[in-house]
Every structure is written in C-alpha cells, then in structure tokens.
C-alpha positions as CSV (number, residue, x, y, z in Angstrom):
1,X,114.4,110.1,113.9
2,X,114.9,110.4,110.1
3,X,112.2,108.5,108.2
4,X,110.3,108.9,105.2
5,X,106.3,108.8,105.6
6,X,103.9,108.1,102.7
7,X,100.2,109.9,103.0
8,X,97.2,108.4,101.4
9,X,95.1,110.9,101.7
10,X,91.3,112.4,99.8
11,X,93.9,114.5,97.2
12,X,96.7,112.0,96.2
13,X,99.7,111.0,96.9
14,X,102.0,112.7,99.6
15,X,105.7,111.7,100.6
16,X,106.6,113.8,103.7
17,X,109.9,113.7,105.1
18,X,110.6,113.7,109.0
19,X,113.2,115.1,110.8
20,X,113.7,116.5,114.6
21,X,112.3,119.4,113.5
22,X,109.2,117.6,112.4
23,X,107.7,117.1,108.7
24,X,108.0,118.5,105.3
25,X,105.9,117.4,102.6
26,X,108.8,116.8,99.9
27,X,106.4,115.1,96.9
28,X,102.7,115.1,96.0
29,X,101.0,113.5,93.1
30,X,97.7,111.8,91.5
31,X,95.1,115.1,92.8
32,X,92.3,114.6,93.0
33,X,91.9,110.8,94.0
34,X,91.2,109.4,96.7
35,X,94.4,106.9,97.9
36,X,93.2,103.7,99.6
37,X,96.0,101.4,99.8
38,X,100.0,101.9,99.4
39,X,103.0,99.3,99.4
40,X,106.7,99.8,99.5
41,X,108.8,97.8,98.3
42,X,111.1,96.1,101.2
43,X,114.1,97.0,99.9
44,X,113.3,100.4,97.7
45,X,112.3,103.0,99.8
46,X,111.5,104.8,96.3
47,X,109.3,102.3,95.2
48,X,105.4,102.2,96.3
49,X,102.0,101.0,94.7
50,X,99.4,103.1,95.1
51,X,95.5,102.3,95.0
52,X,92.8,104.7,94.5
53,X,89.4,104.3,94.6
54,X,85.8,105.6,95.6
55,X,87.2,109.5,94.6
56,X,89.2,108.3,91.5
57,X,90.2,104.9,91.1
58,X,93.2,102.5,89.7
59,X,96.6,101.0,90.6
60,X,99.7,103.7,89.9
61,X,103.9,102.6,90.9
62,X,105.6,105.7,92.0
63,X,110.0,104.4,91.8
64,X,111.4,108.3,92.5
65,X,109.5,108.6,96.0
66,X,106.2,109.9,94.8
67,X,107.3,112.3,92.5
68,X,106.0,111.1,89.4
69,X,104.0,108.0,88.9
70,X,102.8,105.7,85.9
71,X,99.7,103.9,85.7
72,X,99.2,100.2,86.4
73,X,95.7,99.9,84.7
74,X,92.3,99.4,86.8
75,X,90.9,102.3,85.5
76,X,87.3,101.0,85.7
77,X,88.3,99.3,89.6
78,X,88.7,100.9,92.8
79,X,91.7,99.3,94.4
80,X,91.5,99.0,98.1
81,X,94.0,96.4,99.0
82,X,97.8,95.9,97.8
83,X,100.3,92.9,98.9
84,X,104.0,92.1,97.5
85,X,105.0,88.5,97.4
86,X,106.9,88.6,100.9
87,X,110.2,86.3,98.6
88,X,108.7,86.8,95.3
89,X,108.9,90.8,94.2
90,X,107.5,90.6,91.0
91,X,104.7,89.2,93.0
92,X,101.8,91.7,93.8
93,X,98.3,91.2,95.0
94,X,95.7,93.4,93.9
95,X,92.0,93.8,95.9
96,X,89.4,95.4,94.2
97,X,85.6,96.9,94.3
98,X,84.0,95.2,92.6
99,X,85.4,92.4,94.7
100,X,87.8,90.7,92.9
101,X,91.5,89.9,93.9
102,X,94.3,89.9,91.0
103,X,97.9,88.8,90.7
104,X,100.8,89.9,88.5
105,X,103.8,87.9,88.4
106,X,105.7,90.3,86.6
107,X,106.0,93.5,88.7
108,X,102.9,94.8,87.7
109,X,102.8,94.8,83.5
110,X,100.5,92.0,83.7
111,X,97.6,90.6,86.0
112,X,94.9,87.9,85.6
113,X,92.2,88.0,88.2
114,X,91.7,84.7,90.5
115,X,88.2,83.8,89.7
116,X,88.0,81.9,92.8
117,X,87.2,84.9,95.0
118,X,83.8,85.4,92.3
119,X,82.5,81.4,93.0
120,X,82.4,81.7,97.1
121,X,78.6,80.8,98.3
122,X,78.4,85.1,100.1
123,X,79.8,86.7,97.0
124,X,76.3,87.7,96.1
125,X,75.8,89.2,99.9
126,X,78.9,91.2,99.6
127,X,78.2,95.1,99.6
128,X,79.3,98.3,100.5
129,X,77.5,101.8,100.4
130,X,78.5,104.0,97.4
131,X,77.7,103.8,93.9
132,X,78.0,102.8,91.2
133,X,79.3,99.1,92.4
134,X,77.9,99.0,96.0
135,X,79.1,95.6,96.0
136,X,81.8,95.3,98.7
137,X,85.7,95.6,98.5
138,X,88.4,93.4,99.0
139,X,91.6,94.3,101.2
140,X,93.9,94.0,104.2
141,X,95.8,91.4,102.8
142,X,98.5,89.9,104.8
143,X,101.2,86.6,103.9
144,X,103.5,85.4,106.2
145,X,107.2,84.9,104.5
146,X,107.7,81.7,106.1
147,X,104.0,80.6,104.0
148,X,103.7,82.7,101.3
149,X,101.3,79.9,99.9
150,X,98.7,81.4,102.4
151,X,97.1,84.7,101.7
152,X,94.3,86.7,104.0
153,X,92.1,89.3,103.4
154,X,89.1,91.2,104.5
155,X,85.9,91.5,102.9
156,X,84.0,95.5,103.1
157,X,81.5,93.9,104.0
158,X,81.1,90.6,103.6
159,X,83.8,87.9,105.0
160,X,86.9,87.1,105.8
161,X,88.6,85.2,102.7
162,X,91.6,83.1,102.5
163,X,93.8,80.5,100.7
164,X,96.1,77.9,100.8
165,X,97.5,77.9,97.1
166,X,98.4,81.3,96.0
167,X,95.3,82.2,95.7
168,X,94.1,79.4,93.3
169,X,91.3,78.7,95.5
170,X,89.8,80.6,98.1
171,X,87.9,80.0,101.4
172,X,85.3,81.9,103.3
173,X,85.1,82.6,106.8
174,X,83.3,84.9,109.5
175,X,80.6,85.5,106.8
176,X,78.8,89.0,106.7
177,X,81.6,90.5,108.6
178,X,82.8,94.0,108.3
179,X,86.4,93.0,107.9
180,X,89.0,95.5,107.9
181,X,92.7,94.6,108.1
182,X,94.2,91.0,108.6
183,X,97.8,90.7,110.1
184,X,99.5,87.6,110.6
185,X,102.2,87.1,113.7
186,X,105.9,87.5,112.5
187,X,106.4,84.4,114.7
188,X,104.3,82.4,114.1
189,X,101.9,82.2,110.2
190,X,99.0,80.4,112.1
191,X,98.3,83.1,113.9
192,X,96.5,85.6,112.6
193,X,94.1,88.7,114.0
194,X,91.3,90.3,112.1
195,X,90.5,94.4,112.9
196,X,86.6,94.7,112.1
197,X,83.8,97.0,112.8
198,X,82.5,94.6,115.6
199,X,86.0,94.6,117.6
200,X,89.3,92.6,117.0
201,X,89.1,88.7,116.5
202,X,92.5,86.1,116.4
203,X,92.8,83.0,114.6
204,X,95.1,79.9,115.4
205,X,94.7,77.5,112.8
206,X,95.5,80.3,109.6
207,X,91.9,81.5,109.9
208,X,89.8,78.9,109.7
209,X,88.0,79.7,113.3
210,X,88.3,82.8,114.8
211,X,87.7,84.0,118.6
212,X,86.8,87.7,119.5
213,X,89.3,89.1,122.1
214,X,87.0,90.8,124.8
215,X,88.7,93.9,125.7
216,X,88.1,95.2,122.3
217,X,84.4,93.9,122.0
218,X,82.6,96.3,120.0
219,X,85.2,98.4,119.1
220,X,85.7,100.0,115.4
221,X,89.3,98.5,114.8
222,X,90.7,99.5,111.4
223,X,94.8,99.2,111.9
224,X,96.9,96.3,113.7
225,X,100.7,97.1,114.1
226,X,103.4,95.0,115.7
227,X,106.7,95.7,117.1
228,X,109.0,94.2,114.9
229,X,111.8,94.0,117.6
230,X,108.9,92.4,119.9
231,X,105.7,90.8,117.8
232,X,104.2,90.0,121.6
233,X,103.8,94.1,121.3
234,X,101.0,94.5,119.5
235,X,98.9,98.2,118.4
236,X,95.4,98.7,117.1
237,X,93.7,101.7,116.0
238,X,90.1,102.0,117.1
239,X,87.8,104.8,115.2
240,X,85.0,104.8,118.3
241,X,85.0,107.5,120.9
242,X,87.1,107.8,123.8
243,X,90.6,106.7,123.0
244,X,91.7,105.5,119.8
245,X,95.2,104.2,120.2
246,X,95.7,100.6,122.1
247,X,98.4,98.4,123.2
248,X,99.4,94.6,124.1
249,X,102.4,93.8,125.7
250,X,101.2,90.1,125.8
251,X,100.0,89.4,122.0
252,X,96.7,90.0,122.6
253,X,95.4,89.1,125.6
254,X,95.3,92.6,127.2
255,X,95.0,95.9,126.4
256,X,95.7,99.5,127.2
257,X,94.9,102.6,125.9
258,X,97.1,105.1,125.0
259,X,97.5,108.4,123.4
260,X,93.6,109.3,125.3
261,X,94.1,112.8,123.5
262,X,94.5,111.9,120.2
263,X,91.6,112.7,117.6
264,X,90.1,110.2,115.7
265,X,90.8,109.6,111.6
266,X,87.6,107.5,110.5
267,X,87.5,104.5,108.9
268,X,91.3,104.9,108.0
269,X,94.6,103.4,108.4
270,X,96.6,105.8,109.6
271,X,98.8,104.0,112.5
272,X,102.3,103.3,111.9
273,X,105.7,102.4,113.2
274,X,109.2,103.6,112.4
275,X,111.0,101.5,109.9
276,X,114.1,101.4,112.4
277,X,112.7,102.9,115.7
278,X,110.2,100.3,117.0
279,X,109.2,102.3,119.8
280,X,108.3,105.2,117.8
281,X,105.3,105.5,116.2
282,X,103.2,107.5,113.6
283,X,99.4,109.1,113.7
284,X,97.5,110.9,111.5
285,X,94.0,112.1,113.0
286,X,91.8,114.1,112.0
287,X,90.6,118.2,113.6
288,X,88.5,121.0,111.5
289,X,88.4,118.5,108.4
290,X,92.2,118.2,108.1
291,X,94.8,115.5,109.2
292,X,97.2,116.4,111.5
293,X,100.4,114.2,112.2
294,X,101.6,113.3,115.6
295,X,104.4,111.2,116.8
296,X,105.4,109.1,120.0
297,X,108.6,108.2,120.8
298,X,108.1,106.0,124.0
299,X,105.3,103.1,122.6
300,X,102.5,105.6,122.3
301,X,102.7,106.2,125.9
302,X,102.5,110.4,124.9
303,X,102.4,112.0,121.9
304,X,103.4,115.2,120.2
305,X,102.2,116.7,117.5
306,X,104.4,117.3,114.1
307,X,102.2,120.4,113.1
308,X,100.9,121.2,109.9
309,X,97.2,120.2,108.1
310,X,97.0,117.8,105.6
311,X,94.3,116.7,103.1
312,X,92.0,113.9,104.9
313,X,94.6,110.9,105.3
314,X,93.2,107.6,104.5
315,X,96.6,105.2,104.9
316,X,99.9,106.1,106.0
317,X,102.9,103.8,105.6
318,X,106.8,104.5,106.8
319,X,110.0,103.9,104.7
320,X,113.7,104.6,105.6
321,X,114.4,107.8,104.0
322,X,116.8,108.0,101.3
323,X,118.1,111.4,101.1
C-alpha cells in the first residue's frame, strides 16, 4: 500500500508517508499559511506547487518532497487553484483571489495574467467573504490531455468559466454559482461535472450547458474523483450532514453513500485515490478541531482510520512514494 500523501492543511505544508503500518509525517514546511491548492508533477513525485492563501498567501515549488521550498511570487495573491499543462510541463495555470487566472510557460519563472478572465460581463458580481479582497476566487481547474486547448474552472462565487484557446479568451457559464471543483471525464473531454454548493451538475458539450444530477440536489460537493482503471466509477465528497462520501458505478447517473461514519472536513478537498491502487482511497476529516486520516481499501465501502491528528487539512493529493 506504499504511497506518498501531500497535506494542505491551516499550518503548511505536510508530506506524510504510508505504509501498512499506517502514516508518518516525513516533511513539513511554509507554517503558518494556510495551503489551498497543490499539484504534482506527473512524472516527479518530488515535485509539487503549492498555493496558499486567506492565512498567508502565494505560489511556492517544493522538488525534494516538501522539504524545502522556493517561492514562485504572488505574494500580494491568494492562490486557490493550480493546473500543469496535461503535454506541456513547463505549462502551469495559476487561479487567484482577486480573481484572476495566470500562465507561465516556463515552469514557473515567469507568468502573465490572461486578462480575459477580468472583461467577462459577472466579474463585477464575483465575491467571496473575507477581507481584504472579498472579491471571489478562481480554481478547480481541469484540461483534458486529449484537448489541452480547453481549460475549466470554478468561480468562489461567481461562475463557471471556461475557454477554448489556452486561455486567450474566456467564457462564462452558470453565472452566480458557488463553483467548486471541475473534472473532466478521462474518456471522453466533452464531458465534464461541476461539484458546487447547490449539488453536482455535468456538462456534455465542454461546459457550455450544464444539467444538475438529482441524487445529489442540494448537496455541498467540494471533491470529484474517478477511478482511473474505470472513469464510469466516479466519487464525490459532500460537506452536508449525514454521509459525506459517495459513489457512481455508472458515471453519474446514481449514487451511493459510503463511508456513513466518516466525519466531515468543511469546505475542503480532502478525497483522494491511490496513485496505483484504484480501489483504495484516502480521507481526511475532521474531530475536536484536528484532521484525522482514514483509508479504504475496497471503494470506500469501509474505512479505517490511519491514526494520528493533524493541523486542519484543506487539500490532500497522492503521489507514488519515492523512498
């Protein structure tokens, strides 16, 4: 079951390594911020960006696994979203409050911002709670490798934005939504489903139109997962009471819960799959004001927890382990 996990949590950075015998924290870094978005690098287990924001802010690049990490810039942003280029590496999209998306085309030593984002008719309407920008976050970027041309994201709150070019222009969609993550099917890039504070929405025509999938009407969805053996298995975390955990064995159409137990984690995305274990999954949740980790082996049909308390976990993402 060897995997590396990497915990965005309210105090940095931590890299945890997990074993049989369950988890030890092996790294930690950038105290004191808040981490609100991570990406590793497909084929560098050592290599992650690393977002911070509303406790802290900017855009950091661990390459030794979260040990150390230099910073990116965005010190006056709080960086909520992160996307690589899924053929293009040096490729990296950036979503920021105040809302703004940027892209570097040089790994990260350079970025301009695509103004585009600023000139959609809701831009003005776009907020979010806390001071001192209050004006709504991008994030939850997906792109398809097949159509890396197309690029999604959510809007806290606001929309749902996307674009055809690279992010040259941009289009807005499902305006004054409370848009969370965006995931587009490994099968197929027209497909694509929305997690939002209203429930969980797909789109068939690259998210132009979108249609709210009933058995999760008026659910808090914040995380969508696929099987990457089986993209018809599909999991979303709900932050609403009752269960949190559910599961499609049919790409969408139904649902089941699972993992009734677990606690909740907020408006967080802490759901994830083993890089190499599909049917083994990752949760962090949240008891006393701590995160706990817990772990399912069978599809989230039960779960066990991995022990230990961790700082309040906002994001977790998985990565073979390298040691």
């Amino acid at each position: 079951m060897y995997c590396r996990l990497y915990l965005g949590t309210e105090d940095g950075l931590r890299t945890a390594h997990i074993d049989t015998g369950g988890f030890e924290v092996t790294a930690s870094s950038l105290d004191g911020n808040a981490v609100r978005s991570l990406s590793v690098a497909p084929d560098d287990s050592d290599d992650v960006l690393v977002g911070c924001g509303l406790r802290g802010q900017g855009l950091y690049r661990t390459t030794d696994g979260g040990g150390s990490v230099e910073t990116l810039g965005f010190d006056e942003e709080w960086v909520w979203g992160l996307a690589r280029h899924p053929t293009e590496p040096e490729t990296i999209y950036v979503g920021t409050e105040p809302p703004m998306v940027y892209r570097s085309t040089d790994g990260g030593d350079s970025f301009e911002a695509l103004s585009g984002v600023a000139d959609l008719p809701s831009r003005q309407e776009w907020s979010f709670f806390f001071e001192p920008f209050e004006a709504g976050h991008v994030h939850g970027f997906d792109i398809h490798p097949e159509r890396p041309d197309r690029i999604v994201a959510g809007v806290e709150h606001g929309a749902i934005i996307y674009s055809a070019d690279s992010g040259e222009t941009w289009t807005e969609t499902m305006v004054g939504a409370d848009a969370h993550r965006l995931a587009v099917h490994p099968d197929d890039p027209a497909v694509v489903f929305a997690a939002n504070g209203s429930g969980l929405y797909r789109s068939d025509d690259a998210g132009e139109e979108w249609t709210q999938l009933s058995p999760l009407a008026g659910e808090y969805v914040h995380s969508i997962v696929f099987d990457p053996d089986d993209p018809e298995r599909l999991y979303v975390y709900a932050a609403d009471e009752g269960p949190v955990v559910y599961r499609s064995e049919d790409g969408g159409d139904s649902w089941r819960s699972c993992g009734d137990d677990l606690p909740e984690a907020g408006a967080a995305d802490t759901l994830a799959v083993h890089p190499e274990r599909p049917k083994t999954l990752f949760y962090a949740g949240e008891i006393d004001g701590e995160s706990r980790l817990f772990v399912s082996h069978d599809a989230g049909d039960s779960w066990e927890r991995l022990g230990g308390g961790l700082p309040r976990t906002w994001r977790l993402a998985t990565a073979a382990d390298l040691r």
